[in-house]
C-alpha positions in Angstrom: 0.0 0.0 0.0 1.0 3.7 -1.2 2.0 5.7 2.1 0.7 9.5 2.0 3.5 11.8 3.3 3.7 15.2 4.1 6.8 17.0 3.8 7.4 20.5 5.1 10.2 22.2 3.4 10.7 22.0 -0.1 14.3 22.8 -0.3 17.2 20.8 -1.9 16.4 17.7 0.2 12.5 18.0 0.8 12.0 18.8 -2.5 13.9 15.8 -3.8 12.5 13.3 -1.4 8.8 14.8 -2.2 9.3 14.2 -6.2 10.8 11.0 -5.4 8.3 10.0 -3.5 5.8 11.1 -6.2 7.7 9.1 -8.9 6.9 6.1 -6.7 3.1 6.3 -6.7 2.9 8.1 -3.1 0.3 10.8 -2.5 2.6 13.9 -1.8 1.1 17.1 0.3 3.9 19.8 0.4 4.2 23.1 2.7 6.8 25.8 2.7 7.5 28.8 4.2 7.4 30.6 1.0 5.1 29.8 -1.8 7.4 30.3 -4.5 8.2 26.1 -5.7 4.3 25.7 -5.3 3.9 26.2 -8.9 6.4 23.5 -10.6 6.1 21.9 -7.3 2.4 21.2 -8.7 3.7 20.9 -11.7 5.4 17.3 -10.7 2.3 15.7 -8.8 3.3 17.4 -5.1 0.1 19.1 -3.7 0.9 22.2 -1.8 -0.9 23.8 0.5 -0.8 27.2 2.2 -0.6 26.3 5.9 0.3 23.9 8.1 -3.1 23.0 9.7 -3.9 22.0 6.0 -0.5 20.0 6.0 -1.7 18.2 9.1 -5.4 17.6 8.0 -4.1 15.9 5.4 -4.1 12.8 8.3 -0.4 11.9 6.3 1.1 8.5 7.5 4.3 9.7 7.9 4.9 13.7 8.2 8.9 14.6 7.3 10.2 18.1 8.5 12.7 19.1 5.8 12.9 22.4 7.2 16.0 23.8 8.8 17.5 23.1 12.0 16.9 26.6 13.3 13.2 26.6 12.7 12.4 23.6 14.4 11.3 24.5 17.3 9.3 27.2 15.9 7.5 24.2 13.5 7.3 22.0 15.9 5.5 24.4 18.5 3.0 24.8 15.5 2.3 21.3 15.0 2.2 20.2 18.3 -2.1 20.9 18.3 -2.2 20.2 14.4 -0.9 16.7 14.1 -3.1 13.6 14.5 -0.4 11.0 16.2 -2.5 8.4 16.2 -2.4 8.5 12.2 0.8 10.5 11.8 4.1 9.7 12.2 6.5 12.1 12.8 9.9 12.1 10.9 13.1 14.4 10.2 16.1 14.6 7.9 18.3 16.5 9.7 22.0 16.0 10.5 22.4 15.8 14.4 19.7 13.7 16.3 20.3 14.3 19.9 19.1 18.2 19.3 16.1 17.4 17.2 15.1 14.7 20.0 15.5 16.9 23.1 12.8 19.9 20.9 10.6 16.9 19.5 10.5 15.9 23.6 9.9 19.2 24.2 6.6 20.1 22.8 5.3 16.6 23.6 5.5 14.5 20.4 7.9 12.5 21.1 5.9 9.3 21.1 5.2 10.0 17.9 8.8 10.5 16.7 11.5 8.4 15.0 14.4 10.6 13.5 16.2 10.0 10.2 19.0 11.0 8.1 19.6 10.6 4.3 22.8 10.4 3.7 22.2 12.4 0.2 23.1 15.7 -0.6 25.3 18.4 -2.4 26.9 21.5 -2.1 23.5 23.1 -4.3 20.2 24.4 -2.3 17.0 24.9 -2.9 13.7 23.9 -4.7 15.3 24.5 -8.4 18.1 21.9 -7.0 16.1 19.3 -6.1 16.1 16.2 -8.2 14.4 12.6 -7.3 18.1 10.9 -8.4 19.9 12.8 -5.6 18.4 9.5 -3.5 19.8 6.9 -6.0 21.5 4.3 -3.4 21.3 6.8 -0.8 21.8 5.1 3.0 19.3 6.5 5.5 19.8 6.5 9.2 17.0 5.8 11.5 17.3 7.3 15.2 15.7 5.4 17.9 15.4 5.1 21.8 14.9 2.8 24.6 11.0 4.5 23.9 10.5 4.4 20.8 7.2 2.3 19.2 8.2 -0.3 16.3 5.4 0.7 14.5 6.4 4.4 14.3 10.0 3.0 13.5 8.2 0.5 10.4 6.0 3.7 9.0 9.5 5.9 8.3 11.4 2.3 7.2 8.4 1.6 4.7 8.6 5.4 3.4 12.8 4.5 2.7 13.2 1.1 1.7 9.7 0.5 -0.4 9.0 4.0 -1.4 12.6 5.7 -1.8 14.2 2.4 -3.0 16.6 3.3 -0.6 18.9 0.9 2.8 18.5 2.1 6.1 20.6 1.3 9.4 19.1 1.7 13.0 21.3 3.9 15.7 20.7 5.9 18.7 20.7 9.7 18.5 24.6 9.5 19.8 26.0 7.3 17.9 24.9 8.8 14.9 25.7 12.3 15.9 29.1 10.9 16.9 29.5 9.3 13.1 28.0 12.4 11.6 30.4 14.6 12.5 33.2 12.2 11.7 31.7 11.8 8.1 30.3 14.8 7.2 30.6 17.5 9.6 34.4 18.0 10.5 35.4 17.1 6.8 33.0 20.5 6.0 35.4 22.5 8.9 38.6 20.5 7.1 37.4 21.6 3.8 37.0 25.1 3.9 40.0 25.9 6.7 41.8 24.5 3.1 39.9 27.3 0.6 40.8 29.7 3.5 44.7 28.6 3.3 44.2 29.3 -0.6 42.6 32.7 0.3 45.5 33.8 2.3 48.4 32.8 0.4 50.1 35.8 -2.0 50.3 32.3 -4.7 46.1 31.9 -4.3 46.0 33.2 -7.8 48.7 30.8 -9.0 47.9 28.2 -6.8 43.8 28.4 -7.9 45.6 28.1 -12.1 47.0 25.1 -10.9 44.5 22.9 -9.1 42.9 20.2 -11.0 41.6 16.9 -9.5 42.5 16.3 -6.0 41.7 19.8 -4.9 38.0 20.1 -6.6 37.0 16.7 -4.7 38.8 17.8 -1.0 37.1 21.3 -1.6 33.7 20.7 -2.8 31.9 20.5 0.2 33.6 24.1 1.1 31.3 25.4 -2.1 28.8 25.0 0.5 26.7 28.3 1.2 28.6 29.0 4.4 25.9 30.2 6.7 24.6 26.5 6.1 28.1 25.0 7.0 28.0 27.1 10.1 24.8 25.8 11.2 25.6 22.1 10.7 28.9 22.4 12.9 27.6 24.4 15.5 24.6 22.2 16.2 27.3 19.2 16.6 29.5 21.4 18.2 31.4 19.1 20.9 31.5 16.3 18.4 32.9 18.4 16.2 35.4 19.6 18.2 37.0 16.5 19.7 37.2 15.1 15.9 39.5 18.9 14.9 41.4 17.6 17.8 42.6 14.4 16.7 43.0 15.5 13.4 45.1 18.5 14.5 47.1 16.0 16.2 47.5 13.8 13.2 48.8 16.8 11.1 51.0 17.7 14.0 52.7 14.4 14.1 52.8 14.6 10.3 54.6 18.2 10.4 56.9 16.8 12.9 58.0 13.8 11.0 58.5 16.3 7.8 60.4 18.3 10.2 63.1 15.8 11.3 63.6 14.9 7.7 64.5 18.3 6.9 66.5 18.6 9.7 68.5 15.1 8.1 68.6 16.9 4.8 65.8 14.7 3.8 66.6 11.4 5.4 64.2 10.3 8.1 65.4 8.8 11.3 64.0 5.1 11.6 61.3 6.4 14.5 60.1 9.4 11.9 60.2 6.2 8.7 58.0 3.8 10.7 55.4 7.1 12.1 55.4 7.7 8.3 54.8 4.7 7.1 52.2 4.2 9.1 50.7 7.2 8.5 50.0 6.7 4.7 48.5 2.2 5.4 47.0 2.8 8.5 43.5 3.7 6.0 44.3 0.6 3.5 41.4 -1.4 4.5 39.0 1.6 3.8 41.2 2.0 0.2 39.9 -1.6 -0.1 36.6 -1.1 0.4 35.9 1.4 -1.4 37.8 -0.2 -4.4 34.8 -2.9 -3.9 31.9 -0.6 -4.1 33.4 0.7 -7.9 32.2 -2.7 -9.3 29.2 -2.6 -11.2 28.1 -5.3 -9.5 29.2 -4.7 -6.0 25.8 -4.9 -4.2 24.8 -8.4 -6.2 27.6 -10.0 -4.6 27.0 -8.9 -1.3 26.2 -11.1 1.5 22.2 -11.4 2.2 21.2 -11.9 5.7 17.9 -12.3 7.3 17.1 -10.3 10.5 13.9 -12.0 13.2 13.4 -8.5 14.8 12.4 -9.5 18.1 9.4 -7.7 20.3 11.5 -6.7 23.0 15.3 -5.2 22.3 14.9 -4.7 18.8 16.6 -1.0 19.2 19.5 -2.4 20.5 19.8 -5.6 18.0 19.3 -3.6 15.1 22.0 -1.2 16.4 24.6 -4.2 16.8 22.9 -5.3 13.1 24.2 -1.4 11.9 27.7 -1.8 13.6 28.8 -5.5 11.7 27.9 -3.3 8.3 24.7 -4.9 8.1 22.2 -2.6 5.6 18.5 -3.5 5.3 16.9 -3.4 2.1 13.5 -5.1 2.2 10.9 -6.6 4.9 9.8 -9.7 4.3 7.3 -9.4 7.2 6.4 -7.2 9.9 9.7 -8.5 11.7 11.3 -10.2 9.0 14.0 -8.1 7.2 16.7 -8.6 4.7 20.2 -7.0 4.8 23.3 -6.3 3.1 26.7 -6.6 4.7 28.6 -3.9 3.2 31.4 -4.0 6.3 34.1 -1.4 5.4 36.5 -2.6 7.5 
């Protein structure tokens, strides 16, 4: 059975998860804050409408707020005596979890809540960005606590995995927060601190002639529209900052080792050869991996496995499920699921 979803935001991820959604046969009802995509929004089978108490009367399965970070408690003060949770589920696609939680809990609809992440995206925004491909073999996260009702958790899993065509894992809100700023949020900080090095150097000129390849892939993310950037880090802020840490210290013990071998004229001490050395295999297994997933037909020869999601503790076991690489991909049955192991390392 077609879901109905309502998605408020129609911005570069909203929008392209509502005309997915519509390209899979689901009944799509649309709000924004500005009216503005309504018309080729229509155009592509999304029904918009101008409020959201319309939004909500539309009794929607599964509601997703696309909407900035910094609106949501505004939103979610708004829908708070709109929604219906005993028809709606209440869903997200924002990139920290713990945050969105504690506001969800705040206005009182948290029973009604299970948070999610697609990991899709680009360094573009908006409505005229949006494009139903930007999903294609996207990964969605799923947030859940000790709390949260397996039928909530099913109504976002159907929207992904039958709707989106799209694998989901299961995590808590700080686990994924914690990964999220590994993947995602700290490489944005990395990125531009290297535009910024460009920017200052008297050579930026010279330097911006010159780059090709490896600089356009370590600096796309940096293309970002900065305020956006900003918002991301800060809302992950300690996670964030313990990563810049470490990786401060890697560089440091990398400068130090280039150092000595200036020092030697250019020959390395054995201690500075083995911290180098290490340096550049200590990723290998990653380099593997991801030399796997450049087959055309990677995911066909990926292990299958079948998940019994029990009654009791399925939060946790789907968790442990998500940490041995395990991605589902289809339900079989209310409990019965099917996964991919796509273990990176």
């Amino acid at each position: 059975m077609k879901q109905r979803i309502a998605i408020v935001g129609l911005g570069l991820i909203g929008g392209s998860l509502a005309r997915r959604l519509v390209n899979a046969g689901c009944e799509v009802v649309a709000w924004n804050h500005n009216d503005r995509p309504y018309e080729t929004a229509e155009a592509d089978g999304i029904r918009c409408v101008p409020t959201l108490a319309v939004l909500a009367d539309a009794k929607p399965d599964v509601l997703v707020l696309c909407n900035p970070l910094k609106a949501m408690p505004q939103i979610l003060g708004a829908l708070k005596p709109l929604i219906d949770p005993s028809v709606t589920t209440l869903t997200d696609v924002g990139s920290v979890k713990e945050m969105v939680r504690e506001q969800v809990r705040a206005v009182g609809l948290e029973h009604c809540y299970v948070g999610a992440h697609p990991m899709a995206g680009n360094e573009l925004s908006g409505w005229e960005s949006s494009d139903p491909t930007l999903y294609d073999g996207a990964l969605w996260a799923i947030t859940v606590d000790e709390n949260t009702e397996y039928q909530r958790f099913r109504a976002v899993a159907t929207m992904i995995v039958d709707h989106c065509a799209n694998r989901l894992i299961v995590l808590d809100d700080t686990t994924h927060d914690r990964c999220a700023a590994l993947i995602s949020h700290m490489p944005h900080v990395i990125s531009t601190a290297m535009i910024n090095e460009l920017v200052a150097n008297p050579n930026r000129n010279i330097a911006a002639a010159l780059a090709a390849g490896s600089w356009r892939d370590m600096t796309r993310v940096a293309l970002t529209d900065p305020n956006r950037t900003r918002a991301m880090v800060e809302e992950d802020a300690a996670n964030v900052e313990a990563l810049l840490r470490n990786m401060a210290n890697r560089l440091t013990l990398m400068a130090n080792v280039l150092h000595g071998m200036t020092a030697q004229q250019g020959a390395p001490t054995a201690g500075d050869d083995k911290e180098m050395a290490r340096f550049f295999v200590q990723g290998q297994p990653f380099r593997e991996y991801k030399a796997l997933t450049k087959e055309p037909d990677f995911a066909e020869h990926c292990e299958t496995v079948e998940l019994a999601i029990p009654e009791t503790g399925w939060q946790q076991m789907l968790l442990e499920s998500a940490r041995r690489g395990e991605h589902i991909v289809r339900f079989d049955g209310y409990r019965q699921a099917m996964a991919q192991v796509r273990s990176s390392v």
